[in-house]
N, C-alpha and C positions, 0 to 999 in steps of 0.2 A: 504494500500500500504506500504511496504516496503522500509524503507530509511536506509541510512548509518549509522544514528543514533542506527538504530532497531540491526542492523547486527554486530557494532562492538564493543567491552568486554566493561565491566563499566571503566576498566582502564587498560593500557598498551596490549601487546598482549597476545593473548590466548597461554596458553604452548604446545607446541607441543609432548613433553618426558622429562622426566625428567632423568638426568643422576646418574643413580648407579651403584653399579659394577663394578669400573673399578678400575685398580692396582694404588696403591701407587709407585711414582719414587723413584726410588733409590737414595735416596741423603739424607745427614744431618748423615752420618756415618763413620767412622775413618776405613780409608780401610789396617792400619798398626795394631792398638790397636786394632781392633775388627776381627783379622786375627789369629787364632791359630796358623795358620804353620807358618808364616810368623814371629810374633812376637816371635814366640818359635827359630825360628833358630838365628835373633839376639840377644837373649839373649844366645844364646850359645857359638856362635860366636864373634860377636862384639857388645857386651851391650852397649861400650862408644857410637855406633849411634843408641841409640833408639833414644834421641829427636828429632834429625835429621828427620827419619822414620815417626816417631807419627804427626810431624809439612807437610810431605808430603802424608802422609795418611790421614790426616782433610782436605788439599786441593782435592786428589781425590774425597771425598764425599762431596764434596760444591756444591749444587744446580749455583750459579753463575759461577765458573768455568766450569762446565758442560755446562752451556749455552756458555759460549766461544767454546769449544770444536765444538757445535752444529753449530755455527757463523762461525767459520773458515774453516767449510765442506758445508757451504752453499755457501758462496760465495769466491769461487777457485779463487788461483794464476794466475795472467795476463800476458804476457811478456809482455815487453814494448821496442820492439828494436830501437827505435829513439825518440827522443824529437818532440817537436812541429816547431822547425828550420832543422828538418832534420837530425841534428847530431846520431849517432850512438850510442846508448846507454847501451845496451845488461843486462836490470837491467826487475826485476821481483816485480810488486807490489798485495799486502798481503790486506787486510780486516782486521782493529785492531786488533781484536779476537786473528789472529795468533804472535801477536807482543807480545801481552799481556803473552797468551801461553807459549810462548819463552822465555820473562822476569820471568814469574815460575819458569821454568824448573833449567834457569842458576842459580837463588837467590837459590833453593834447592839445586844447587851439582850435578844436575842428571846427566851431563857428567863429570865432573872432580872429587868427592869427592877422588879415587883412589890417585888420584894424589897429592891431597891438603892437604893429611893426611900421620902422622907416626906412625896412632895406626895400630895394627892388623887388618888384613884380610878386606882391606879397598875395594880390588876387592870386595868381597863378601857384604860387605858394600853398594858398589855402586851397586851391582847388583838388590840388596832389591830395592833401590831408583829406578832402572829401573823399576824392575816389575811393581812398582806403579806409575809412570809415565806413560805406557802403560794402566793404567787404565783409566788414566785422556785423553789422546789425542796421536793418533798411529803418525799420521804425523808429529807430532815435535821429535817424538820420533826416525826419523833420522836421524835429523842433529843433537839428542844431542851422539847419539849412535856414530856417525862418527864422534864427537870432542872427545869423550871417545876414540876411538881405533887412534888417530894420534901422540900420543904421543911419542911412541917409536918409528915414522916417524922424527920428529921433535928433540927427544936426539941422533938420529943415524947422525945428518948432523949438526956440528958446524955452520954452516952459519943461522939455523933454532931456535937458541936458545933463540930466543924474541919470535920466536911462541910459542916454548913451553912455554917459561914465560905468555904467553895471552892466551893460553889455559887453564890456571889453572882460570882463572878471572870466577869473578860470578859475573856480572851485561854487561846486554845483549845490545848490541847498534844495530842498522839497520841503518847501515852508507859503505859508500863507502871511506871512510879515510882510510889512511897509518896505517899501521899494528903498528908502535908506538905510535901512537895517542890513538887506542881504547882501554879500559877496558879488551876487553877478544874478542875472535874470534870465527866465525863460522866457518866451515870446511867443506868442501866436496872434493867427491871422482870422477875420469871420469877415466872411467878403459876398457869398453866393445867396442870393433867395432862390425859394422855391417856383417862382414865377420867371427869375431872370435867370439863373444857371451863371455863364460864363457874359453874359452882356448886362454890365456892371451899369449900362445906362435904366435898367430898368430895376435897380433898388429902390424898395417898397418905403424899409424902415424910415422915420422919420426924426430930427433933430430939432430941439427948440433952445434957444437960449435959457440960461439959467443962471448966470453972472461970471465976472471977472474978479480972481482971487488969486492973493502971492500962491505958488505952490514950490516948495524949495528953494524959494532968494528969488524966484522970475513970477511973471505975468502970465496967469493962465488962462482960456477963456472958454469955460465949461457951459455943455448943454446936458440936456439930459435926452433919453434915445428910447425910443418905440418901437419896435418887431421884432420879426422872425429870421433868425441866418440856418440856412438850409445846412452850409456845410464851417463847422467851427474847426479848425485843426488846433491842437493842444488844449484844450479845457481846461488845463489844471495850470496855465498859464499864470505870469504875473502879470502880462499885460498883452492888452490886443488891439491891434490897426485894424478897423471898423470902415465902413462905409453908409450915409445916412444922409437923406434929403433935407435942404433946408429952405424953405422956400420952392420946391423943385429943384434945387441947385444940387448935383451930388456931392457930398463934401467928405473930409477926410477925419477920420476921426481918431484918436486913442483913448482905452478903454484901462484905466488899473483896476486889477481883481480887488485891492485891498484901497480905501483910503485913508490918508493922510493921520488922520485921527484914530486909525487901527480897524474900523469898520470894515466890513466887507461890502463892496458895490454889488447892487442888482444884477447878478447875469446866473441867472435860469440856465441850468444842463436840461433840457430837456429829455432827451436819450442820446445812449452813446450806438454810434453805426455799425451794422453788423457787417465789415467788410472783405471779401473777398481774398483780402491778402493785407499787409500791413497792419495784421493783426495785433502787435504788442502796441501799437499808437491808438492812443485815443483820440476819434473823430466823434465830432458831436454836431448835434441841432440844440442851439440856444436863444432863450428870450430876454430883448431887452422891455422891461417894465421903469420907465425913469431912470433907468441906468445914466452915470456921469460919465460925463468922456469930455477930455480935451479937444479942441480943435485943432487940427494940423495943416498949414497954408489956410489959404483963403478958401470963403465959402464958394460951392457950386466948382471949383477948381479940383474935386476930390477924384475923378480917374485920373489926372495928369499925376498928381501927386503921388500915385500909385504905383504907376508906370515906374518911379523909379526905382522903387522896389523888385515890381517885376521882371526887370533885366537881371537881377543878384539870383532868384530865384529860377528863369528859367536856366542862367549858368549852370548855375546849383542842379538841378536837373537833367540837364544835360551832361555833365560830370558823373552824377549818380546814377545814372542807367549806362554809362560808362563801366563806374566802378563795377556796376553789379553782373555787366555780360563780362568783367575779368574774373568773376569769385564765380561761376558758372563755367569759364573755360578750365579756372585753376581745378574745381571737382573733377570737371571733367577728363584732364588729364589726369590726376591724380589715380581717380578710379581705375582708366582704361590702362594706365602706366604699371597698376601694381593686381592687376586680376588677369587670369588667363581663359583663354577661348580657344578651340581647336587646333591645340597642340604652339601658342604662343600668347606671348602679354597682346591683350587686346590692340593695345595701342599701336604694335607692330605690322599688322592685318594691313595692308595694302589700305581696302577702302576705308577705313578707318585711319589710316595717315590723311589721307585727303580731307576728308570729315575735319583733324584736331588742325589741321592745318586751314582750310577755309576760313573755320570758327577763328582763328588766331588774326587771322589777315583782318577779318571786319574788328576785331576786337581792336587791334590796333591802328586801324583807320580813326575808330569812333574816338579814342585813347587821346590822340592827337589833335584830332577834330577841336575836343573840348579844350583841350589845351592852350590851343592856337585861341580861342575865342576867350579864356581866362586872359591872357596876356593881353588882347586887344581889351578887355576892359581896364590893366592896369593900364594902358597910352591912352586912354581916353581924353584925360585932361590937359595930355601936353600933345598930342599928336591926331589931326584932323582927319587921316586917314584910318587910323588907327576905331576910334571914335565911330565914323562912316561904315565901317568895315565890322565893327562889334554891331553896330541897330540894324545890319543883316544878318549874319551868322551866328548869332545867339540865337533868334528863334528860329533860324536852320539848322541850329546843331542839337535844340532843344527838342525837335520837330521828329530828326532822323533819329538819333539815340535812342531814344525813347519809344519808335517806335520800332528800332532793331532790335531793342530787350527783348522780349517774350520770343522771337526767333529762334536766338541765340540761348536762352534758358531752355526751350522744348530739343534745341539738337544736344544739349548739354543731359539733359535729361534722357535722351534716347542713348547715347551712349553709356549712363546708367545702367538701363534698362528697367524692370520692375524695381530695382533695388533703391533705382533714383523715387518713385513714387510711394515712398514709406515715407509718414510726417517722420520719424527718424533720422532722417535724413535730410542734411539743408538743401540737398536740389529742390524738396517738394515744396519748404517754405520758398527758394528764388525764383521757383516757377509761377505760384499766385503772386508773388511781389510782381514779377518782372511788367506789368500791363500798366501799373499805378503810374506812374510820374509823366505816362501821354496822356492821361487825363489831367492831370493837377494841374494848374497855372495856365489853362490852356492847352482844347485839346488838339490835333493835328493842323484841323483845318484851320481850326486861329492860329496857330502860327504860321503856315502856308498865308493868310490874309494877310498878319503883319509884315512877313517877308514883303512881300508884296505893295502893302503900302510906304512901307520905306521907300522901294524902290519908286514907287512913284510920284513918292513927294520932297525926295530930295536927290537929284540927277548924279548926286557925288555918291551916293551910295552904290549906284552903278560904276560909277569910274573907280572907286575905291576896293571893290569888286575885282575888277579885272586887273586893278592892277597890281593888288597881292598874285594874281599869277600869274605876268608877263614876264616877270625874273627866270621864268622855268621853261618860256617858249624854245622849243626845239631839241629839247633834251629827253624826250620821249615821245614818237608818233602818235599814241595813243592817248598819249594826256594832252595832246595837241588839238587831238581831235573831239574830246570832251570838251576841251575850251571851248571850241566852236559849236558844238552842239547846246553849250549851256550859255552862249549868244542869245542864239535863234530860239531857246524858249527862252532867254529874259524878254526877249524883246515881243515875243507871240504871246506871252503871260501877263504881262503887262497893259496887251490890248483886251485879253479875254479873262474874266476869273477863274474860265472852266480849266485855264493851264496852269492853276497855279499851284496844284500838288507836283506835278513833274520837272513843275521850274525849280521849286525848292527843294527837289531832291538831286537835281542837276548840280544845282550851287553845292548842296553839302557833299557831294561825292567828289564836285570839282576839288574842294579845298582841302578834302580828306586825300586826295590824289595829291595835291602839290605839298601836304604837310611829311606823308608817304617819301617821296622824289627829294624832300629835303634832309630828311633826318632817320631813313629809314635802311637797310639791304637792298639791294637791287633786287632780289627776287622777290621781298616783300611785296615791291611797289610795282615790277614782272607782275606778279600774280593777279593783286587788286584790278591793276589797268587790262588783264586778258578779259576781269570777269565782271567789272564793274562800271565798263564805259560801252555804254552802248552806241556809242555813235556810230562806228565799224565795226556790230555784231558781235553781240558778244559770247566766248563759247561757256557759258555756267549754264544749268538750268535754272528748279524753281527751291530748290533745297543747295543746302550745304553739302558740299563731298561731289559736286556734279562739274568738278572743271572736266573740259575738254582738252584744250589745248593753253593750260597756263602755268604749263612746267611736267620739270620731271618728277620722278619721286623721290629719288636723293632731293632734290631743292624743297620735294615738300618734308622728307622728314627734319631739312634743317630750318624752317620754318617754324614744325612742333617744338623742336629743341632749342631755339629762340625764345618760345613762347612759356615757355614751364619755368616755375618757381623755383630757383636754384636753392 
């Protein structure tokens, strides 16, 4: 007879499988120093931030930060709109992870270094620090994005000049305290009604005066504010740029969470957004009920006023769906680099070179794209061209990026394979993220408009245009021939609106080409111009991995090897 003796192992339990095969995580890597493109544009640009850089590129490739990243998309933001007495609270609470997160970001610089420096090119600077910040964690990455672009909110209105002083701060607090009290501030935006969406001329809410009071040493001149904002980003903000009718006039507003006296000002969390991806950031619908806000610039002037924000933040965006198709290529070599498949490392497989190598090529198109358009906004103020050449290629670069992310996440993903679609795994958090920042600030088609109205309302943004890449005529047939093609839609785009998705995709490919031809391998910039100028046909298809004729395989495996995190 048979006993439990007879039937069970001499010790512990029998194995069932044994696990092999399976990828190595992406972590324990310097995602600055082990960056060709990256490291190479600092050093050209602004060498004084490489430590800077090198000390935020050992944090993206920290196995322990990465698990914060993971903590703070596990367990999502809560609203909390009343206390346990009933009182009214309108406050949002966080999962440490995200605290932690946030105290990185500000100890790095990653929204202010712009600000906090007078070496050269400290936009471009701070832009680096973005990219790899978007490596490390998307949803911090916009409230640090939104305290980067409030600055010139903040120097435009004397009454705001302790914000701007707290916005340069790099040590992060989660406190509901007076804006003198804290080290440095968070910032958020409440811009969108549910009636207007992205057309800021048909803001509902309404402003009424309510007097003129010192507030910190200056003159301030508060109204109180009426409605609904469809989409609030940061909630738990200290302070937010509003938009509110005055008269019909749309005007520009700032909102502090807390006032002066310690109170807390009227702003209603109504609920927080169930959304798709960017899940550890809190988005909300809030009401203003007599809410106090400052005024910023003049009344009825409040979209111009904005606009100057919105150039920091499409960068910003464009940078960030940057960063985020390189933390999508880095998995994705990483995986394919260290798992095997029919009798080799995946990554070795013919069509699979092709594949890691495509992906690399656009990666590093977009990389420089944004690059090139950070440094045009440092010349802004001393260089006309410069200036001309940013109020085009900002919302071409915010336009393209942005909507190259999710391309580039899904082939990142497929190299995967199911392993990529486990929450477990950050491909499947960079895969919902990757969609997010071509809706924010503007979706496709408003920037394709804005492209567009530059160009046609100031004739130097044309010539500014072409002549970032007359320096490169004849040095490649095919970038020649782009040039010429992306003539004849400025010039046919400009008569019609129905061309103006293919004009602005024309322009960013043109300057992602000449940034390629400038600073890049020749077979990088071989590759791009076989597959991505369509002027003289080009041999790619409709996916990544489909060159035809844009190299060998030796040049595409030195491509991949280019491309990977040393």
């Amino acid at each position: 007879m048979l006993t439990r003796t007879h039937l069970s192992p001499s010790s512990g339990f029998a194995p069932t499988h044994e696990v092999r095969n399976q990828a190595q995580p992406a972590s324990g890597f310097n995602a600055f120093t082990g960056d060709a493109v990256l490291s190479a544009a600092i050093a050209r640009d602004a060498p004084w931030a490489a430590a800077r850089c090198a000390a935020l590129g050992a944090v993206a490739g920290d196995e322990a930060v990465q698990e914060l990243a993971r903590l703070a998309n596990r367990h999502l933001p809560e609203l909390q709109t009343h206390d346990r007495f009933g009182n009214r609270v309108d406050w949002v609470e966080f999962h440490p992870a995200w605290h932690q997160l946030m105290a990185l970001a500000w100890q790095h610089e990653v929204p202010n270094l712009s600000w906090r420096t007078n070496e050269s090119n400290g936009h471009l600077a701070r832009a680096v620090l973005s990219y790899l910040w978007n490596q490390v964690e998307q949803g911090t990455a916009c409230p640090t994005g939104m305290a980067y672009a409030c600055l010139p909110g903040f120097e435009a209105e004397p009454a705001l000049a302790i914000w701007a002083e707290k916005a340069r701060g790099t040590t992060y607090e989660f406190s509901r305290r007076e804006v003198a009290d804290k080290p440095s501030v968070v910032i958020g935006y409440a811009m969108t009604e549910k009636q207007g969406g992205s057309d800021l001329r048909e803001t509902q809410t309404t402003a009424t005066f309510a007097g003129t009071h010192d507030y910190h040493g200056a003159t301030a001149h508060w109204y109180q504010l009426t409605g609904h904002k469809w989409f609030c980003s940061v909630p738990q903000a200290d302070g937010f740029f509003t938009l509110a009718k005055v008269d019909g006039g749309v005007t520009c507003f700032f909102l502090p969470r807390t006032l002066p006296d310690g109170s807390h000002n009227r702003f209603a969390v109504q609920r927080l957004k169930d959304k798709a991806g960017n899940r550890s950031n809190a988005s909300s619908e809030v009401e203003y009920q007599g809410t106090l806000a400052i005024r910023v610039g003049e009344e009825g002037h409040g979209i111009r006023e904005i606009l100057s924000h919105a150039h920091l933040t499409r960068l910003d965006f464009a940078v960030g769906s940057a960063g985020l198709m390189r933390q999508s290529l880095t998995l994705a070599l990483r995986h394919t680099g260290t798992r095997n498949a029919f009798g080799s490392r995946i990554a070795e497989r013919p069509m699979m070179v092709q594949v890691l190598a495509d992906m690399a090529v656009e990666v590093e198109a977009a990389t420089l794209m944004a690059l090139r358009v950070a440094r045009a906004t440092d010349g802004m103020q001393t260089s006309e061209h410069e200036r001309l050449l940013a109020r085009v290629a900002t919302p071409a670069a915010k336009f393209f990026n942005c909507s190259r992310a999710p391309s580039i996440a899904y082939e990142a993903l497929q190299c995967h394979g199911g392993n990529g679609f486990i929450e477990e795994n950050p491909m499947a958090r960079l895969y919902r993220e990757a969609p997010l920042n071509s809706v924010w600030e503007g979706t496709a088609n408003m920037m394709c408009m804005d492209v567009r109205r530059a160009l046609q309302r100031d004739a130097g943004c044309v010539d500014a245009l072409f002549a970032e890449l007359a320096p490169l005529a004849g040095q490649h047939a095919r970038f020649d021939a782009l040039v010429v093609q992306t003539h004849r839609l400025v010039r046919d785009g400009l008569e019609d609106e129905y061309l103006a998705r293919p004009m602005t995709e024309a322009i960013a490919r043109v300057l992602q080409g000449a940034e390629l031809l400038r600073h890049s391998p020749a077979e990088v910039g071989d590759a791009f111009l076989a597959t991505r100028s369509g002027a003289i046909g080009s041999g790619w298809g409709v996916h990544y991995g489909t060159w035809q004729n844009a190299g060998s395989q030796p040049a595409a495996r030195r491509i991949v090897q280019r491309a990977a995190v040393q």
